[in-house]
N, C-alpha and C positions, 0 to 999 in steps of 0.2 A: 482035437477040435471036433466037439458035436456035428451031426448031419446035418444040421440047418442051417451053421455057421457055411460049411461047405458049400451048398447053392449057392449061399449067398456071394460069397468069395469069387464060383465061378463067374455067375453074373456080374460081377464086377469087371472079374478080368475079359469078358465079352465085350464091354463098354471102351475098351482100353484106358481104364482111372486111374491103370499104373503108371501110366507115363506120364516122365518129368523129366524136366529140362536137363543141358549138359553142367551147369554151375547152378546146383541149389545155395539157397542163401543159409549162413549157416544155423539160425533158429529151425531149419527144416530137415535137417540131418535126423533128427529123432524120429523123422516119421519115412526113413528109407531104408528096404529089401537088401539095396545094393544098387550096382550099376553095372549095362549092360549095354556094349559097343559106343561105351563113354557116355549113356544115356542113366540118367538116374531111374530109378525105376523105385516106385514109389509100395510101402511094406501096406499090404489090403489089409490085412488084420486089425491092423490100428488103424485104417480109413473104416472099417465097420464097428470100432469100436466109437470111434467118435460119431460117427453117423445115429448111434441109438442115445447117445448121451443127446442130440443136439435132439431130436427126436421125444426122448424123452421130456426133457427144457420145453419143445415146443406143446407138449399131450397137456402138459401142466398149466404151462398162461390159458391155454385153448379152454379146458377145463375148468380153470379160474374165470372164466370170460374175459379175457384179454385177447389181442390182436393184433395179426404179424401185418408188417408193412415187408413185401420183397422187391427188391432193389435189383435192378440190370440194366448195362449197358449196351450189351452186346445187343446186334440188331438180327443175328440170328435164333436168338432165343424168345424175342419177344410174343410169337404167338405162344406157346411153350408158358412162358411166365402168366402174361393176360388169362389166359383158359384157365390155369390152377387158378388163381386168386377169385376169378367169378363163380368159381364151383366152387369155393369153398369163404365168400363173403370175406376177402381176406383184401387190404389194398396192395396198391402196387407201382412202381417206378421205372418204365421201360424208356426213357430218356437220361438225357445226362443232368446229373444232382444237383438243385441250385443250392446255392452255398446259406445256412441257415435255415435251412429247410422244418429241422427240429428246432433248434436253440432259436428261431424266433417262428416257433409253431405258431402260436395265438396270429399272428399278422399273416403269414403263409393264408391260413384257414378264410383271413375276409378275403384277400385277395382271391384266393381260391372262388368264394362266394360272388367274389364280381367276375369273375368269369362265366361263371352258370347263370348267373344274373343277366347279363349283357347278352350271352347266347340264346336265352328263352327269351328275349326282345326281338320282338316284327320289326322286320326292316322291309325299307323300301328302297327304290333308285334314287332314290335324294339321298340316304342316311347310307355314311361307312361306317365301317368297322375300323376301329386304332390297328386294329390285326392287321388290315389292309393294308397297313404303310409303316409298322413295327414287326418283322419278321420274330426279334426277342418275344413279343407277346405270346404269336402262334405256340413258339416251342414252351414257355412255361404254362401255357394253356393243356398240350400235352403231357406235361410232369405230373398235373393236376388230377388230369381223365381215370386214372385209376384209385385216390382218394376216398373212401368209403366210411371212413369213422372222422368225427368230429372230436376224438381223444385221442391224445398223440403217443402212436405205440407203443406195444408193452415190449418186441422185439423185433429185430431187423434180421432179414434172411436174405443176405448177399450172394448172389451168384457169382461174380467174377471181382474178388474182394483190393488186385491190383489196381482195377480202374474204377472204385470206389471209394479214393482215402479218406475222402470230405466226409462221407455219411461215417464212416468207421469212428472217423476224429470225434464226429457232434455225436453219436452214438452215446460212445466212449464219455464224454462230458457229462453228461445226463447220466450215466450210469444204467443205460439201454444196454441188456443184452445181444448178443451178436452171434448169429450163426451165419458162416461162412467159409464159401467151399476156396480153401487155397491149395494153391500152385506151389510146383518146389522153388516157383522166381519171388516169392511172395516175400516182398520189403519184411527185414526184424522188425521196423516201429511200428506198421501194422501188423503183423503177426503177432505183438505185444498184447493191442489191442483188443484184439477178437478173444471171445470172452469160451464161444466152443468152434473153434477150428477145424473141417472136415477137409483133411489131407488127399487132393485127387486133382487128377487131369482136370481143370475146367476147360479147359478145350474142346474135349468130350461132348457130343450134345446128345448120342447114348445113353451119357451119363446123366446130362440135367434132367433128358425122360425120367429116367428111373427114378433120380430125385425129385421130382416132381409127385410123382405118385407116391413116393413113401412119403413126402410132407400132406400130401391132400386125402392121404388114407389116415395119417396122426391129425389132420384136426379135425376130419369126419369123426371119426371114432372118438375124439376127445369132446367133440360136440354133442356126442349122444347122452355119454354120462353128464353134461349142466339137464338134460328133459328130468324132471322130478318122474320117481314113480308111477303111476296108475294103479288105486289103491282095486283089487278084486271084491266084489262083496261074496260074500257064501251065501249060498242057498239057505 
Protein backbone atom coordinates (compact mmCIF):
# COMPACT_ATOMS: atom_id res chain seq x y z
CA UNK A 1 0.00 0.00 0.00
CA UNK A 2 1.47 3.45 -1.44
CA UNK A 3 1.87 6.41 1.36
CA UNK A 4 -1.11 8.22 0.40
CA UNK A 5 -3.26 5.32 0.45
CA UNK A 6 -2.03 5.04 4.25
CA UNK A 7 -3.27 8.70 5.35
CA UNK A 8 -5.88 8.02 3.93
CA UNK A 9 -6.74 4.79 5.75
CA UNK A 10 -5.55 6.22 8.95
CA UNK A 11 -8.17 9.02 8.57
CA UNK A 12 -10.54 6.82 8.16
CA UNK A 13 -9.86 4.77 10.96
CA UNK A 14 -9.96 8.23 13.22
CA UNK A 15 -13.60 8.70 12.01
CA UNK A 16 -14.43 5.15 13.25
CA UNK A 17 -15.99 4.02 9.38
CA UNK A 18 -14.94 0.58 10.57
CA UNK A 19 -17.52 -0.04 12.64
CA UNK A 20 -20.30 -2.31 11.76
CA UNK A 21 -23.02 -3.91 13.32
CA UNK A 22 -23.08 -7.42 15.24
CA UNK A 23 -25.31 -9.33 12.17
CA UNK A 24 -24.12 -7.98 8.71
CA UNK A 25 -26.46 -8.74 6.11
CA UNK A 26 -25.10 -11.21 3.96
CA UNK A 27 -24.60 -9.09 0.50
CA UNK A 28 -22.02 -7.12 3.01
CA UNK A 29 -19.77 -9.97 3.88
CA UNK A 30 -17.48 -8.84 0.97
CA UNK A 31 -16.75 -5.78 2.27
CA UNK A 32 -15.57 -7.10 6.04
CA UNK A 33 -11.74 -7.09 7.88
CA UNK A 34 -13.21 -9.45 10.18
CA UNK A 35 -14.90 -9.23 13.49
CA UNK A 36 -13.95 -7.94 16.80
CA UNK A 37 -15.78 -8.64 20.37
CA UNK A 38 -18.49 -9.98 18.03
CA UNK A 39 -18.51 -6.62 16.29
CA UNK A 40 -18.06 -6.64 12.47
CA UNK A 41 -15.58 -4.46 11.65
CA UNK A 42 -15.64 -3.17 8.36
CA UNK A 43 -12.21 -3.86 5.60
CA UNK A 44 -11.06 0.31 4.93
CA UNK A 45 -9.31 -0.56 1.90
CA UNK A 46 -12.33 -1.51 -0.08
CA UNK A 47 -14.32 1.54 1.68
CA UNK A 48 -11.50 3.83 -0.13
CA UNK A 49 -11.56 1.90 -3.01
CA UNK A 50 -15.16 2.55 -3.51
CA UNK A 51 -15.01 6.05 -2.30
CA UNK A 52 -12.77 7.07 -5.44
CA UNK A 53 -14.87 5.17 -7.81
CA UNK A 54 -18.00 7.02 -6.46
CA UNK A 55 -15.83 10.13 -6.58
CA UNK A 56 -14.81 9.45 -9.78
CA UNK A 57 -18.80 8.88 -11.15
CA UNK A 58 -19.34 12.04 -9.45
CA UNK A 59 -15.96 14.44 -11.18
CA UNK A 60 -17.63 12.99 -14.40
CA UNK A 61 -21.53 14.04 -14.43
CA UNK A 62 -19.97 17.34 -12.51
CA UNK A 63 -17.73 17.77 -15.60
CA UNK A 64 -20.42 16.84 -18.14
CA UNK A 65 -22.57 19.51 -16.47
CA UNK A 66 -24.83 17.46 -14.70
CA UNK A 67 -26.13 17.50 -11.12
CA UNK A 68 -26.28 15.72 -7.86
CA UNK A 69 -29.36 15.73 -5.86
CA UNK A 70 -28.04 14.61 -1.91
CA UNK A 71 -30.54 12.95 -0.03
CA UNK A 72 -30.79 12.66 4.24
CA UNK A 73 -32.61 11.94 6.83
CA UNK A 74 -30.90 11.97 9.54
CA UNK A 75 -31.52 15.37 11.39
CA UNK A 76 -28.08 15.29 12.72
CA UNK A 77 -26.47 15.88 9.52
CA UNK A 78 -28.60 18.25 8.08
CA UNK A 79 -26.43 21.43 8.56
CA UNK A 80 -23.55 19.25 7.24
CA UNK A 81 -25.49 18.25 4.04
CA UNK A 82 -27.40 22.01 3.47
CA UNK A 83 -23.67 23.88 3.57
CA UNK A 84 -22.09 21.34 1.03
CA UNK A 85 -24.90 21.47 -1.50
CA UNK A 86 -24.91 25.65 -1.27
CA UNK A 87 -21.12 25.65 -1.85
CA UNK A 88 -21.23 23.73 -4.33
CA UNK A 89 -24.79 24.81 -6.30
CA UNK A 90 -25.74 21.26 -5.96
CA UNK A 91 -29.62 20.49 -4.45
CA UNK A 92 -30.56 18.72 -1.61
CA UNK A 93 -33.11 16.63 0.65
CA UNK A 94 -32.85 17.07 4.49
CA UNK A 95 -36.42 15.78 5.23
CA UNK A 96 -38.28 12.56 4.78
CA UNK A 97 -38.77 11.50 0.79
CA UNK A 98 -42.08 11.98 -0.66
CA UNK A 99 -42.94 9.05 -2.45
CA UNK A 100 -42.50 10.00 -6.57
CA UNK A 101 -40.48 12.59 -6.03
CA UNK A 102 -38.42 11.60 -9.35
CA UNK A 103 -40.99 9.11 -11.35
CA UNK A 104 -43.43 12.07 -11.36
CA UNK A 105 -40.73 14.84 -11.40
CA UNK A 106 -42.43 17.11 -13.96
CA UNK A 107 -45.56 17.68 -11.22
CA UNK A 108 -43.12 17.69 -8.05
CA UNK A 109 -41.39 20.80 -10.08
CA UNK A 110 -45.10 22.90 -10.34
CA UNK A 111 -46.04 22.06 -7.09
CA UNK A 112 -42.72 23.04 -6.14
CA UNK A 113 -43.35 26.36 -8.14
CA UNK A 114 -46.60 27.00 -6.07
CA UNK A 115 -44.94 26.99 -3.18
CA UNK A 116 -42.34 29.79 -4.07
CA UNK A 117 -45.20 31.29 -5.62
CA UNK A 118 -47.67 31.45 -2.64
CA UNK A 119 -44.59 32.45 -0.31
CA UNK A 120 -43.38 35.67 -2.43
CA UNK A 121 -47.25 36.70 -1.98
CA UNK A 122 -48.00 39.68 0.60
CA UNK A 123 -50.07 38.56 3.07
CA UNK A 124 -52.13 40.39 5.25
CA UNK A 125 -54.27 39.63 8.62
CA UNK A 126 -57.26 38.70 6.56
CA UNK A 127 -55.44 36.19 4.27
CA UNK A 128 -53.99 32.51 5.67
CA UNK A 129 -51.87 30.41 4.57
CA UNK A 130 -53.18 26.40 3.57
CA UNK A 131 -49.79 25.88 5.63
CA UNK A 132 -51.74 27.33 8.56
CA UNK A 133 -54.12 24.54 8.84
CA UNK A 134 -52.22 21.54 6.66
CA UNK A 135 -49.08 20.66 8.79
CA UNK A 136 -48.48 18.06 5.36
CA UNK A 137 -47.83 21.19 3.34
CA UNK A 138 -45.25 22.87 5.76
CA UNK A 139 -43.09 19.58 5.75
CA UNK A 140 -43.32 19.22 1.72
CA UNK A 141 -42.54 22.79 1.48
CA UNK A 142 -39.38 21.82 3.21
CA UNK A 143 -38.45 18.88 0.95
CA UNK A 144 -38.71 21.48 -1.59
CA UNK A 145 -36.11 24.33 0.05
CA UNK A 146 -33.17 22.87 -1.15
CA UNK A 147 -34.25 22.10 -5.06
CA UNK A 148 -31.95 24.14 -7.25
CA UNK A 149 -32.29 22.67 -11.01
CA UNK A 150 -35.31 22.54 -12.83
CA UNK A 151 -33.76 19.01 -14.62
CA UNK A 152 -34.19 16.02 -12.66
CA UNK A 153 -30.87 14.62 -11.58
CA UNK A 154 -28.15 13.12 -13.15
CA UNK A 155 -27.30 11.22 -9.60
CA UNK A 156 -28.31 10.80 -6.13
CA UNK A 157 -25.84 10.91 -3.26
CA UNK A 158 -27.50 9.01 -0.23
CA UNK A 159 -26.10 9.55 3.05
CA UNK A 160 -28.02 7.00 5.19
CA UNK A 161 -29.15 4.51 2.22
CA UNK A 162 -31.33 2.24 5.19
CA UNK A 163 -33.80 5.10 5.62
CA UNK A 164 -33.87 5.86 2.02
CA UNK A 165 -35.51 2.83 0.17
CA UNK A 166 -38.20 5.10 -1.74
CA UNK A 167 -35.50 7.25 -3.39
CA UNK A 168 -33.10 4.16 -3.97
CA UNK A 169 -36.40 2.28 -5.58
CA UNK A 170 -37.28 5.52 -8.15
CA UNK A 171 -33.55 6.06 -8.59
CA UNK A 172 -33.10 2.63 -9.44
CA UNK A 173 -36.39 2.94 -12.13
CA UNK A 174 -35.15 5.63 -13.99
CA UNK A 175 -31.74 4.23 -14.27
CA UNK A 176 -30.21 7.25 -11.94
CA UNK A 177 -27.03 6.45 -10.61
CA UNK A 178 -26.60 6.03 -6.88
CA UNK A 179 -23.87 6.85 -4.55
CA UNK A 180 -24.48 5.75 -1.19
CA UNK A 181 -22.78 5.22 2.04
CA UNK A 182 -23.99 1.78 3.40
CA UNK A 183 -24.07 0.13 6.65
CA UNK A 184 -23.02 -3.67 7.28
CA UNK A 185 -27.25 -3.72 8.42
CA UNK A 186 -27.85 -2.44 4.81
CA UNK A 187 -31.08 -4.68 3.37
CA UNK A 188 -29.69 -7.18 0.13
CA UNK A 189 -32.70 -5.47 -2.16
CA UNK A 190 -31.18 -2.34 -1.48
CA UNK A 191 -27.69 -3.13 -1.57
CA UNK A 192 -28.81 -4.53 -5.08
CA UNK A 193 -29.71 -1.45 -6.06
CA UNK A 194 -27.10 1.02 -5.31
CA UNK A 195 -25.21 1.33 -8.51
CA UNK A 196 -21.57 2.47 -6.34
CA UNK A 197 -21.89 1.40 -2.67
CA UNK A 198 -19.33 3.16 -0.21
CA UNK A 199 -19.08 0.49 2.59
CA UNK A 200 -18.84 2.59 6.20
CA UNK A 201 -20.11 3.35 9.49
CA UNK A 202 -22.90 5.87 8.62
CA UNK A 203 -23.32 6.62 12.02
CA UNK A 204 -20.06 8.29 11.95
CA UNK A 205 -20.74 12.12 11.53
CA UNK A 206 -16.65 12.32 11.49
CA UNK A 207 -17.13 10.47 8.69
CA UNK A 208 -20.09 12.46 6.76
CA UNK A 209 -17.29 15.65 7.48
CA UNK A 210 -14.88 13.96 5.68
CA UNK A 211 -17.37 12.94 3.05
CA UNK A 212 -18.59 16.00 2.68
CA UNK A 213 -15.39 17.61 1.75
CA UNK A 214 -14.11 14.96 -0.49
CA UNK A 215 -17.67 15.33 -2.60
CA UNK A 216 -17.37 19.29 -2.45
CA UNK A 217 -13.54 19.23 -3.42
CA UNK A 218 -14.69 16.52 -6.60
CA UNK A 219 -17.38 18.90 -7.94
CA UNK A 220 -15.30 22.15 -7.31
CA UNK A 221 -12.48 20.65 -9.15
CA UNK A 222 -14.73 19.13 -11.69
CA UNK A 223 -16.43 22.55 -12.10
CA UNK A 224 -13.25 24.11 -12.99
CA UNK A 225 -12.52 22.03 -16.01
CA UNK A 226 -16.46 22.91 -17.89
CA UNK A 227 -14.45 27.18 -17.65
CA UNK A 228 -13.19 26.97 -21.44
CA UNK A 229 -9.60 28.20 -21.75
CA UNK A 230 -8.52 31.93 -21.82
CA UNK A 231 -6.83 32.08 -25.12
CA UNK A 232 -3.16 34.30 -24.27
CA UNK A 233 -2.24 36.61 -27.05
CA UNK A 234 1.81 36.90 -27.67
CA UNK A 235 3.39 39.97 -27.79
Amino acid sequence: MCNSNLLVIQKLLSTNAYLGHRIPTPDFQGYLYGFRNEMAIIDLEKTLICLRRACNLIGSIIGAKGHLLLVNTNPEYNRIIQRMARRTNQSYINHKWIGGFLTNWKHMRRVQKHFQDFSAHPKDASTSSPFDHFPRFRKMQKCFEGIVTHNIPDCLVIINANQNSMAILEANQLQIPIVALVDSNIPNRLHKLITYPVPVNDDSIKFVYLFRNLIAKTVILAKRSQRPKVKVKRL
